[in-house]
C-alpha positions as CSV (number, residue, x, y, z in Angstrom):
1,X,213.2,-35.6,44.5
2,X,213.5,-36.4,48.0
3,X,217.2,-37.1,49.0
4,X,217.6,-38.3,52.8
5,X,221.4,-38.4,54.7
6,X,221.9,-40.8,57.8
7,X,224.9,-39.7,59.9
8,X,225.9,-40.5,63.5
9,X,226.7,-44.0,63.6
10,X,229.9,-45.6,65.1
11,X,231.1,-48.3,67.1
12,X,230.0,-47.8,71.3
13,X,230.4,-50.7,73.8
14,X,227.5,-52.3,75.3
15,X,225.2,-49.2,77.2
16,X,226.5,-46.7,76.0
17,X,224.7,-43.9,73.2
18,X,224.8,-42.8,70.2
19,X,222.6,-40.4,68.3
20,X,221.8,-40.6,64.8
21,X,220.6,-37.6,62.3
22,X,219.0,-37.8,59.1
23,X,219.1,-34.3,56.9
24,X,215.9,-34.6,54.5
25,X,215.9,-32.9,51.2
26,X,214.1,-31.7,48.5
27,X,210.1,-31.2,48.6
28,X,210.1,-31.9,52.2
29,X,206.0,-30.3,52.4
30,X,205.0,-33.8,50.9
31,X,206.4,-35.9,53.7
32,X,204.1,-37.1,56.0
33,X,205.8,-39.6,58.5
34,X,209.4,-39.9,59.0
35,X,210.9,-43.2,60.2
36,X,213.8,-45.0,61.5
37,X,214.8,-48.6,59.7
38,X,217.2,-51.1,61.3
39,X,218.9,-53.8,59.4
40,X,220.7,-56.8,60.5
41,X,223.1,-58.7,58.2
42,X,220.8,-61.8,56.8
43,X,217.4,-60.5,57.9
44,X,215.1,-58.1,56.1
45,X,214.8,-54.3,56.8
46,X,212.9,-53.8,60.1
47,X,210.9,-50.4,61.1
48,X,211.7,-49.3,64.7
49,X,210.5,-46.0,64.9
50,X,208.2,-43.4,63.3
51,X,206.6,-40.4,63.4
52,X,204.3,-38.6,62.0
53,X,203.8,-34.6,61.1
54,X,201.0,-33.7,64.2
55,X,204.4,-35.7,66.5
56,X,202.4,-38.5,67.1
57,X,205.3,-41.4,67.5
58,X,205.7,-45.1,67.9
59,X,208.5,-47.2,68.9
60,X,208.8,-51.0,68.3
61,X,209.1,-53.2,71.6
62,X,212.8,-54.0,71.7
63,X,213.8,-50.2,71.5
64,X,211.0,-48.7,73.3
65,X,212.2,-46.8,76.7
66,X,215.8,-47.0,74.9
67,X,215.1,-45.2,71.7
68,X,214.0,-42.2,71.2
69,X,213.1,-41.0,67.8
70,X,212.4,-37.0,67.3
71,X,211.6,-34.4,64.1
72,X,212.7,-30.8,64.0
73,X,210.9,-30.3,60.4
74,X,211.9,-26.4,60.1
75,X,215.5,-28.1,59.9
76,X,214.5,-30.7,57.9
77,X,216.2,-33.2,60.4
78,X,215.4,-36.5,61.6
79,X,216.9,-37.8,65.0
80,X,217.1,-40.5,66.7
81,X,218.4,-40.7,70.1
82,X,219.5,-44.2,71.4
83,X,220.6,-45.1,75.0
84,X,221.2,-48.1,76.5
85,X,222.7,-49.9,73.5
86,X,222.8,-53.6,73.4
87,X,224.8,-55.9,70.8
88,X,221.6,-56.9,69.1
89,X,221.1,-53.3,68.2
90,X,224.0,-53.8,65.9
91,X,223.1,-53.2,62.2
92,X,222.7,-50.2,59.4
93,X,220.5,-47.9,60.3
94,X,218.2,-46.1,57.9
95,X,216.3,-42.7,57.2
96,X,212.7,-43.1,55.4
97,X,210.4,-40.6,54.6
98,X,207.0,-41.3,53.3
99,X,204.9,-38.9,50.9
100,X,200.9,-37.9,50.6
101,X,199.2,-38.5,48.4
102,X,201.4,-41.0,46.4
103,X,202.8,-42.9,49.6
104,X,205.9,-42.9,47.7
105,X,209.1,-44.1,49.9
106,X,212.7,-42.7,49.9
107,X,215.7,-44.4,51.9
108,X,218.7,-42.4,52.9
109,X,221.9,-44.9,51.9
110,X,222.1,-45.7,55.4
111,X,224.7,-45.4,58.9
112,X,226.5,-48.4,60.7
113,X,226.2,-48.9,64.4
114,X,228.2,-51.4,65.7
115,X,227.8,-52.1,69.7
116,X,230.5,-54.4,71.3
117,X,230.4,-56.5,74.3
C-alpha cells in the first residue's frame, strides 16, 4: 500500500515562500505521475501541478512562474516549491500519486498553507 506524507505548510504573509515535501511510501516502482492538489474551503479538490516519471511537468495557470513542483524519486520525495504567495493560495495542500497499470490514486492526509495580507 502506498502511504504519501505532506509536510511544510504554515502560515507566510503575502509574497513570501514556502516549500512543501511529500515522503511517498510503499511500492513506489508502480507510480507513474506524482501531483500536487490544492483545496479551498467550499470548493472541490483542484490539481495544480504534476509530474510524471521521464520529468515531464505541468503547472495550472494561476501557479505557473510561481510554483514549482519537483521529484527526487531515489528519495521517494515530492516537492513543491512556491514563491510569490498570494491569499488565494490559501488552502490544504495535498500529495497524490497515481499507479500503472490500475490508475489507482493515493492522497497523503494533507498540509495547511495559510497566506495573510
Amino acid at each position: 500500500q502506498i502511504q504519501l506524507v505532506e509536510s511544510g505548510g504554515g502560515l507566510v504573509q503575502v509574497g513570501g515562500s514556502l516549500q512543501l515535501s511529500c515522503s511517498v511510501l510503499g511500492p513506489t516502482d508502480a507510480i507513474i505521475r506524482r501531483s500536487w492538489y490544492r483545496q479551498v474551503p467550499g470548493r472541490q479538490r483542484e490539481l495544480i501541478a504534476y509530474i510524471f516519471n521521464s520529468g515531464s511537468k505541468i503547472h495550472i495557470d494561476s501557479v505557473k512562474g510561481r510554483f514549482t513542483i519537483s521529484s527526487d524519486n531515489a528519495k521517494n520525495t515530492l516537492t513543491l516549491q512556491m514563491n510569490a504567495l498570494e491569499p488565494e493560495d490559501t488552502g490544504d495542500y495535498y500529495c497524490n500519486g497515481v499507479t500503472s497499470p490500475s490508475g489507482d490514486e493515493f492522497f497523503g492526509k494533507g498540509t495547511q498553507v495559510t497566506v495573510s495580507s
